[in-house]
C-alpha positions in Angstrom: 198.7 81.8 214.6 201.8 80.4 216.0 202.0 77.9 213.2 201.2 80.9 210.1 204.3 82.8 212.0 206.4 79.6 211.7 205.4 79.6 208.0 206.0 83.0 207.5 209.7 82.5 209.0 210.6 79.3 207.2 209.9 81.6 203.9 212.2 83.8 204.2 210.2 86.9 206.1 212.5 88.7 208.8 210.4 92.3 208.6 206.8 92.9 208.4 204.9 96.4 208.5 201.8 96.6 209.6 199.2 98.8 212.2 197.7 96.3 215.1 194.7 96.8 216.2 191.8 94.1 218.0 190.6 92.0 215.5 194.4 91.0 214.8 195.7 90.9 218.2 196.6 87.1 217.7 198.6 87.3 215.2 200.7 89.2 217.0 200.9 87.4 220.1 202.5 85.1 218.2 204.6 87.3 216.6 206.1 88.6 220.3 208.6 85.3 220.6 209.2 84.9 216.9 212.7 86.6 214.9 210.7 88.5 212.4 210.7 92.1 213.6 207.5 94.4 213.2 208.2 98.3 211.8 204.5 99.9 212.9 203.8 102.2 210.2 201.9 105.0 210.5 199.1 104.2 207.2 198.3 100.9 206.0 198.9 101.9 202.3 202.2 103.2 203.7 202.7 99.5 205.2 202.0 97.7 202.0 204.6 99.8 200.2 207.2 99.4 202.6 206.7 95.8 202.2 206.9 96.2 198.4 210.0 98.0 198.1 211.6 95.4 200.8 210.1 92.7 198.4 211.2 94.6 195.2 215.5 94.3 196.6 215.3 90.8 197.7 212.9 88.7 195.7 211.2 87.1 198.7 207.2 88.1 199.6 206.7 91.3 201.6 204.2 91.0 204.3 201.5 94.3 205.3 199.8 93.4 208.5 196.4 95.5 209.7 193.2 95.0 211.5 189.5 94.9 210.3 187.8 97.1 208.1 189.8 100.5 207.4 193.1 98.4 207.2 192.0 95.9 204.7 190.8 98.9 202.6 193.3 101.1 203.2 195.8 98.2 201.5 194.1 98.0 198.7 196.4 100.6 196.1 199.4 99.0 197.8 197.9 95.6 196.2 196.7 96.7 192.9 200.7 98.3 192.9 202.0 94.9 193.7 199.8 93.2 191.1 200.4 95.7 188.1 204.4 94.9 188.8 204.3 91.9 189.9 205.4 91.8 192.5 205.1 88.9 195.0 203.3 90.3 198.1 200.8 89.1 201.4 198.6 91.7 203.5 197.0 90.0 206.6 194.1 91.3 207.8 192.1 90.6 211.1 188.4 90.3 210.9 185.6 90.2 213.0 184.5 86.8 214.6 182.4 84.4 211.7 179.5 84.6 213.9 179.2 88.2 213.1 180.1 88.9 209.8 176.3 88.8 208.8 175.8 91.1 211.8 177.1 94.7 210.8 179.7 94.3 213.1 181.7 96.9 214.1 184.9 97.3 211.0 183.3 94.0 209.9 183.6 94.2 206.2 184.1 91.5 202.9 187.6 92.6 202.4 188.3 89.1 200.3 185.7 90.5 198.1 187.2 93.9 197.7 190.2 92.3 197.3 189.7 90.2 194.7 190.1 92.4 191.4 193.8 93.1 192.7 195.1 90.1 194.1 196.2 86.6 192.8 194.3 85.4 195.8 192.0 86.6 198.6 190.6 84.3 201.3 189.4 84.2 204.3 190.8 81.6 206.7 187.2 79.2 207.7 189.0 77.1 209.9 192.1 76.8 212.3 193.4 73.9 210.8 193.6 75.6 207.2 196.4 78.2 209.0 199.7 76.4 208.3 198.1 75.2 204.4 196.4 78.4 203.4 199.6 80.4 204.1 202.1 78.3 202.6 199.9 78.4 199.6 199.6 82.2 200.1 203.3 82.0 199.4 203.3 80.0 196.6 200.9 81.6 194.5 202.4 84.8 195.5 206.2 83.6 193.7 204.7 81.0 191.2 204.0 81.9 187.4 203.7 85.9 187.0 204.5 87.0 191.0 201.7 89.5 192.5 199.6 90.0 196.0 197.4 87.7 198.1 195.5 88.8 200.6 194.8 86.1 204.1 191.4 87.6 206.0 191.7 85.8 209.6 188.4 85.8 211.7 189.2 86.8 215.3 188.2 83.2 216.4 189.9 81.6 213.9 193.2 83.0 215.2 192.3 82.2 218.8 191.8 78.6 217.0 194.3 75.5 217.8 195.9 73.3 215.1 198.3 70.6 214.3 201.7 72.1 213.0 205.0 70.5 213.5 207.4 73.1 211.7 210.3 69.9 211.4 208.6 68.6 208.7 207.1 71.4 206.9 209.1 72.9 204.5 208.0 75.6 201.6 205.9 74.2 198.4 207.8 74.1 195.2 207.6 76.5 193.0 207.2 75.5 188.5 209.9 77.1 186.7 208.9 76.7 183.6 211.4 75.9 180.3 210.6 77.0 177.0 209.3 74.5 174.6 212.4 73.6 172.4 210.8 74.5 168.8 210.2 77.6 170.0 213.5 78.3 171.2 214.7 77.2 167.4 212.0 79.5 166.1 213.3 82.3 168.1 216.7 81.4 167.4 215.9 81.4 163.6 214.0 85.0 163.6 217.3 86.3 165.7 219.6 85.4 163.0 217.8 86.3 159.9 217.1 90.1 161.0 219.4 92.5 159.7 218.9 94.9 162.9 217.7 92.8 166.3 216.8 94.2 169.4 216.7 92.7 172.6 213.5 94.4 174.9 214.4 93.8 179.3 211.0 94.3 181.2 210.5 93.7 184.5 210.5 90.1 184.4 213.8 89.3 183.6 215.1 91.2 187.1 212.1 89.2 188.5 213.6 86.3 187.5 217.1 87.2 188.2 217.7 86.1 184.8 220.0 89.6 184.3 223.7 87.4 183.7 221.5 85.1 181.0 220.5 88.2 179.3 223.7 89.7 179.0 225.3 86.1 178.0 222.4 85.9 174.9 223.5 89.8 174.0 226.9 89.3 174.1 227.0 86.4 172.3 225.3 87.8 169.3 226.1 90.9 169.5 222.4 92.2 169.5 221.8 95.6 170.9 219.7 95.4 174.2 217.0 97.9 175.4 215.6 98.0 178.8 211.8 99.7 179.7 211.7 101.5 182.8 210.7 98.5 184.9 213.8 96.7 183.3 216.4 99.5 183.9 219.2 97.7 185.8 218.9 94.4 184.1 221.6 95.1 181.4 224.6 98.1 182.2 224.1 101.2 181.2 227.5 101.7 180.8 228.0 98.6 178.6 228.6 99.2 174.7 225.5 97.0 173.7 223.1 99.0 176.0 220.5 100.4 173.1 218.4 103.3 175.8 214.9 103.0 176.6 212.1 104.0 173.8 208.8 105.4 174.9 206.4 108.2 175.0 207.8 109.2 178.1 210.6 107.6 179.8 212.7 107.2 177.2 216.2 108.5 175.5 216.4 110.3 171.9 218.5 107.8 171.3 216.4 104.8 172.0 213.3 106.2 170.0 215.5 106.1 167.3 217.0 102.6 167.8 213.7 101.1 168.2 212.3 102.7 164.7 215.3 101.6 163.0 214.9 97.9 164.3 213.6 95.5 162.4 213.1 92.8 165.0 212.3 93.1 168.5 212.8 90.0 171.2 210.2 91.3 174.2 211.5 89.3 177.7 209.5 89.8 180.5 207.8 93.3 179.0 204.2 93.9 179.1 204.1 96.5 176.7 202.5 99.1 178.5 200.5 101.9 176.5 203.7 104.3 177.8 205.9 102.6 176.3 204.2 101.9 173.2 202.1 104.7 172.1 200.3 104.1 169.1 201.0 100.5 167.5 200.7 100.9 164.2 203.9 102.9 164.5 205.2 100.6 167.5 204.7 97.4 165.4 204.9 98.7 162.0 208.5 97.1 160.2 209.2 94.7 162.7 208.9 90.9 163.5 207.9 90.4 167.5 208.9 87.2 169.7 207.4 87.6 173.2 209.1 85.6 176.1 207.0 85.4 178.7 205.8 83.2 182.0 202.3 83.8 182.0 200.8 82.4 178.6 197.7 84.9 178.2 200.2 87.7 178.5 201.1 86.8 175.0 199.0 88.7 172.1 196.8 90.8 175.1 198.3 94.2 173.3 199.4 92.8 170.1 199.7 89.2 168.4 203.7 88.9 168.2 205.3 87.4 165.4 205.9 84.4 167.9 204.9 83.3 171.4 207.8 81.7 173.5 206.1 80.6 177.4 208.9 80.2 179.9 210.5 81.8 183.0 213.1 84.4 181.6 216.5 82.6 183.1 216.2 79.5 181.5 214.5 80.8 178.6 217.7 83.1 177.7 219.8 80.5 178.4 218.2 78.0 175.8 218.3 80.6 173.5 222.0 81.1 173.8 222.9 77.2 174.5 220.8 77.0 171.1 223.1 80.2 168.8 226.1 78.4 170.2 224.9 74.7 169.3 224.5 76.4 165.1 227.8 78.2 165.7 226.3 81.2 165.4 229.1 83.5 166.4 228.4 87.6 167.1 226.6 89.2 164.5 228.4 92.0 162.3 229.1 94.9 163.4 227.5 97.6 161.5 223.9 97.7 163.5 225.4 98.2 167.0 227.9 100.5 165.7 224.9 102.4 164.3 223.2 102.0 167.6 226.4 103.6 169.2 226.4 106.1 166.9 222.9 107.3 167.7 223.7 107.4 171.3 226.6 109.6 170.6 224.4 112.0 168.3 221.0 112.0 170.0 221.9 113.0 173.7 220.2 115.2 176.0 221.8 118.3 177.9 221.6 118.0 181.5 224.0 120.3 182.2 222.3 123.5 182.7 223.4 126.4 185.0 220.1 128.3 184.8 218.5 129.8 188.1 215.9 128.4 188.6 217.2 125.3 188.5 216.3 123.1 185.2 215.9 119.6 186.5 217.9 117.4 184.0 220.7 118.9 186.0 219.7 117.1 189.0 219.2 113.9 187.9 223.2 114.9 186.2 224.1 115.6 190.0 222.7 112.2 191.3 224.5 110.7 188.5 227.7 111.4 189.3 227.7 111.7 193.5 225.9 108.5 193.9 227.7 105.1 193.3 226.3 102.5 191.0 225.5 100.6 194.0 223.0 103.2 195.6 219.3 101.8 195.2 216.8 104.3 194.0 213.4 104.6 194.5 211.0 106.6 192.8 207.2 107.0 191.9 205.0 109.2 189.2 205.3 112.5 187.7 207.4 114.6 185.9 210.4 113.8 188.3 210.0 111.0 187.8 209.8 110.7 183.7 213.3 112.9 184.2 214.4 110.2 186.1 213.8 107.6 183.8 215.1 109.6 181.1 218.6 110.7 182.9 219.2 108.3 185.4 221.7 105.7 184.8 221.4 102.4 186.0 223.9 99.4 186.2 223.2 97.0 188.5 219.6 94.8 188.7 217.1 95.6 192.3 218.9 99.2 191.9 216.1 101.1 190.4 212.4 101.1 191.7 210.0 102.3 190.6 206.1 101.6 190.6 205.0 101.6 186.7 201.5 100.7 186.2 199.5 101.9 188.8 201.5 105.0 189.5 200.6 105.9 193.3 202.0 109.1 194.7 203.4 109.0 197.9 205.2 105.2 197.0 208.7 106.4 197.3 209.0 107.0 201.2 207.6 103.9 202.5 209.1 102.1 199.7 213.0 103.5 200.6 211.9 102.5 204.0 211.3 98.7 202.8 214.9 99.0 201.0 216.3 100.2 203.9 214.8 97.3 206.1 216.3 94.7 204.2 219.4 95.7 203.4 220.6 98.4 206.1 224.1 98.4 204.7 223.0 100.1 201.3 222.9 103.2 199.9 219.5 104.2 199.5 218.1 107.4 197.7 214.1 108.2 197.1 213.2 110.8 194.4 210.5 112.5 195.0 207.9 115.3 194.0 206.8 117.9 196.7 203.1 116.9 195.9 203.9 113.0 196.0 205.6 113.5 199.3 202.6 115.2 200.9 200.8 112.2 200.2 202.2 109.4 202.8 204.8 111.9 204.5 203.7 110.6 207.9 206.0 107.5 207.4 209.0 109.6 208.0 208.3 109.5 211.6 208.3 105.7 210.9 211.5 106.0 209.6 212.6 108.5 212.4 211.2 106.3 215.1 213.0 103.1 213.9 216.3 104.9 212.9 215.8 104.1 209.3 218.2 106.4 207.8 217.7 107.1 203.6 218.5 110.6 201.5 214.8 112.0 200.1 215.9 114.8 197.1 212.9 116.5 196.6 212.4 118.1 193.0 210.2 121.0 193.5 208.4 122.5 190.9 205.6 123.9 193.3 203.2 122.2 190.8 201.2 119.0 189.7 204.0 119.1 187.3 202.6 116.1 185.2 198.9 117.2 184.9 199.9 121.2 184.6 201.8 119.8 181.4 199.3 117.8 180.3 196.7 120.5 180.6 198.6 122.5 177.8 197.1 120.9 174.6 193.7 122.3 176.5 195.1 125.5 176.8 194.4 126.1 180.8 196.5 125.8 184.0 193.8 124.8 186.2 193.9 123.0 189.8 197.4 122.1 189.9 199.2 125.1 191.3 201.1 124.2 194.8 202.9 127.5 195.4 204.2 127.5 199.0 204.1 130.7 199.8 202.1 132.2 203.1 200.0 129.3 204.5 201.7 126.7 202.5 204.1 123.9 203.8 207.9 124.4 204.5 209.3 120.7 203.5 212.4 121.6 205.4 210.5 122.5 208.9 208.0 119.7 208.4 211.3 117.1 208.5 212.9 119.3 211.4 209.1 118.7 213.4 209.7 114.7 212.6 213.3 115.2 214.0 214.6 115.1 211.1 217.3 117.2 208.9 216.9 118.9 206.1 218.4 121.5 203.3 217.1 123.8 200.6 218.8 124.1 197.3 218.0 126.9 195.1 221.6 127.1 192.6 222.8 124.2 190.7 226.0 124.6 191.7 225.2 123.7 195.4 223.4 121.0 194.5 226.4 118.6 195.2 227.4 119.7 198.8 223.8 119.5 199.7 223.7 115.7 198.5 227.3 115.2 200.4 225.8 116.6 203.5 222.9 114.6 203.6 224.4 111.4 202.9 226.3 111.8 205.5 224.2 113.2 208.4 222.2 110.5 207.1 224.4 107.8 207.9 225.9 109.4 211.2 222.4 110.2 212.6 220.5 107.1 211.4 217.4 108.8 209.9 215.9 110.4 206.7 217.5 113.6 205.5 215.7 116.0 202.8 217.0 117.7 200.0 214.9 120.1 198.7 216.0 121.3 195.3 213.5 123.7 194.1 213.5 124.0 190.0 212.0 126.1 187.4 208.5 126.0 187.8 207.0 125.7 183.9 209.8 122.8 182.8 208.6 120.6 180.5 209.4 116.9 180.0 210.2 115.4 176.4 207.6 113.6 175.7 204.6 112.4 172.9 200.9 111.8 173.7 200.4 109.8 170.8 203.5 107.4 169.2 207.4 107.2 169.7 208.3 108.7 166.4 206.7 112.3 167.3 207.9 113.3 170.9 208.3 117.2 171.5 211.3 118.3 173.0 211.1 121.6 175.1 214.8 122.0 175.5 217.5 122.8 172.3 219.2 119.4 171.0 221.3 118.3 168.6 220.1 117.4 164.9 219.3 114.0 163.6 221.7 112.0 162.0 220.7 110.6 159.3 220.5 106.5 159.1 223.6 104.9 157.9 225.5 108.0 158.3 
């Protein structure tokens, strides 16, 4: 255990979370003389998103550490979270002795089995001398290709094992970056040039691959218009004049929508074209040419066959395609398409400026807007807050906005701010939350109070299962999804005050801003969590579509469409 510590320093890992217990004792034995420092959290599913968000800001592997049997389990959402976002992450478990796992022993159960369907990896460690080999290659898989989870199941007397490790000459194995093939790239290059109205589309990958200067370089450079999906938003300025919104059925902008139907061609980096985003294909693909960029070859064609396949990691990838424009003189496209994209954005807004008591919630997201810095990482997990989120928040900077897209699991944001926290200490960090998402892993606050972990939590409180009470309209019931706190329910602001921790209730817009002022800094000077509670109107509705991007029902008044070429 002493060597897979080593191993676990050498790449990279200063902060673990994890619950010990006696099957993984140890582990951390050998953890007590080491420099990487252990947050005990409070639920292993809480652990494993901590170490996701810290993995989410820095790009290294987060580490979950737990015992036998209700730990390994207990990790499992946090992996299938890490593996739908890839994101590169390894939960530890201990494990009873191998001479009893055909025994019923006590918390003795086939977690690598479990495991399996949500990991890159899951093994079980046979033999001390495998400890320094099988978690260097727990690493490696973790980063290489398309990132995601492993998951290391160490035997109580395989731990208690000796083996041959000398750390001087053991480095980290290398990880493939792979570069495009160059026909492709002239393809691409070809398809780029010959559309009348391009698109670039930023998933997730490209801030994965910290490819966010290359993709700005390739935009700028042609003067394509660039859209982002909600697991891209910070890889290309929000501010800057070639930023084309987000389209969607429900994080998305007016504007966007529009921009996307008006494209004729679409260059996907990075984007797994999740069924949110797309809604129904025929209207998603229909009039446009497709070139999919991505690392992981079967990605390509598993929604739709794209009008081209390009396999590569996303930084060098956009930097062929540019090195490529420039080699054919290319120059920056004309003007008119990103002046109509401009135009749209101009014409297709969103108010978020409400006064209305209750409070409407675009105007908090207007709020966090303008009090928080465009260095201020925010976290954020499922439901209708955070579809508003997606839909008002800006973004500018890359590792700035989390948020867990495919698998969705409420309570993420708390442990996850925690995780952001851990790693970078110095930084602004705000999680977004729903009152019912909060209830689900609140116990990490007194993680959070115990370690002096201090973040701002603004609550948007709708007193509802805000998503599923919307979605239940079409069946014409309100069923099973009302959370009104009223006798007998819970007081957010006395449950953070019984963690030792402050908080404030907003009820008019207008105070909205002092609140946030006030809790970033008792935040700061007191070194824990601080809640705003903002509670809003109950029945708000987000903009959104159940079936395709060119039919999304807005519940609030907007401006009219203007017509194309306009």
């Amino acid at each position: 255990m002493e060597a897979a510590v080593a191993v676990m320093e050498s790449e990279g890992v200063d902060t673990v979370f994890g619950i010990p217990g006696a099957a993984i004792l140890p582990l951390y034995a050998a953890m007590r003389n080491s420099g990487i420092k252990h947050i005990t959290v409070r639920h292993e599913e809480g652990g494993t998103h901590a170490a996701d968000g810290w993995s989410r800001v820095t790009g290294k592997v987060g580490v979950c550490i737990g015992t036998s049997g209700p730990a390994g389990t207990n990790m499992i959402t946090g992996l299938y979270t890490a593996l739908a976002d890839s994101i590169p992450m390894i939960c530890i478990t201990g494990q009873a002795p191998r001479a009893k796992l055909h025994q019923e022993a006590f918390q003795a159960v086939d977690i690598v089995e479990i495991a399996k369907p949500v990991t890159k990896w899951a093994v079980q460690l046979k033999e001390p001398g495998q400890a320094p080999w099988v978690f260097r290659e727990a690493f490696r898989i973790a980063r290489s290709g398309r990132p995601g989870p492993v998951l290391i199941d160490l035997p109580l007397d395989v731990q208690r094992g000796l083996c041959n490790y000398d750390p001087e000459i053991d480095a980290p194995l290398p990880i493939d970056v792979p570069e495009p093939h160059p026909a492709r790239v002239r393809a691409a290059v070809d398809l780029l040039l010959g559309a009348e109205r391009p698109l670039i589309l930023a998933g997730g990958g490209v801030i994965i691959a910290d490819a966010t200067d290359e993709l700005r370089e390739l935009a700028e450079e042609l003067n394509v218009p660039v859209q982002v999906t909600l697991m891209g938003k910070g890889s290309f300025p929000e501010d800057h004049e070639l930023f084309a919104g987000l389209a969607g059925l429900q994080t998305q902008t007016r504007w966007g929508n529009q921009a996307f139907l008006e494209s004729d061609l679409v260059l996907a980096v990075g984007a797994r074209f999740g069924d949110r985003h797309t809604g129904d294909l025929s209207v998603y693909t229909k009039g446009r040419k497709f070139i999919h960029v991505d690392i992981e070859p079967t990605q390509l064609g598993k929604v739709f066959e794209p009008d081209l396949g390009v396999v590569g990691h996303a930084r060098p990838t956009l930097a062929a395609l540019t090195d490529r424009a420039r080699s054919l003189g290319a120059g920056p496209r004309p003007g008119a398409w990103p002046e109509r994209v401009s135009e749209l954005r101009a014409t297709l807004p969103r108010r978020d400026d409400f006064d209305d008591v209750p409070i409407k919630p675009p105007r908090v997201y207007r709020e966090l807007n303008e009090f928080f810095g465009p260095d201020t990482t925010f976290v954020t997990a499922i439901g209708l807050y955070q579809i508003w989120s997606g839909q008002f928040q800006h973004t500018f900077l890359p590792r700035r906005y989390l948020v867990c897209g495919q698998a969705g699991p409420l309570g993420w944001e708390v442990p996850a701010a925690m995780g952001v926290k851990c790693a970078f200490p110095e930084r602004q960090v705000v999680a977004v939350a729903g009152d019912y998402s909060f209830q689900f892993l609140m116990e990490e606050i007194a993680v959070a109070a115990q370690y002096k972990i201090p973040f701002v939590i603004v609550m948007v409180n709708n007193e509802y299962l805000g998503l599923i009470r919307q979605a239940e309209l079409p069946y014409d019931m309100n069923f099973a999804v009302d959370l009104h706190y009223g006798e007998g329910g819970i007081d957010h602001v006395k449950l953070m005050e019984a963690f030792g921790c402050p908080a404030r209730r907003v009820e008019q817009p207008g105070d909205i801003r002092d609140a946030l002022a006030w809790a970033s800094a008792e935040s700061e000077a007191r070194s824990l969590p601080v809640l705003v509670e903002v509670m809003v109107e109950r029945e708000a509705n987000a903009a959104m579509g159940p079936v395709s991007i060119d039919a999304i029902k807005e519940f609030e008044p907007v401006p009219e469409l203007a017509p194309a070429g306009d």
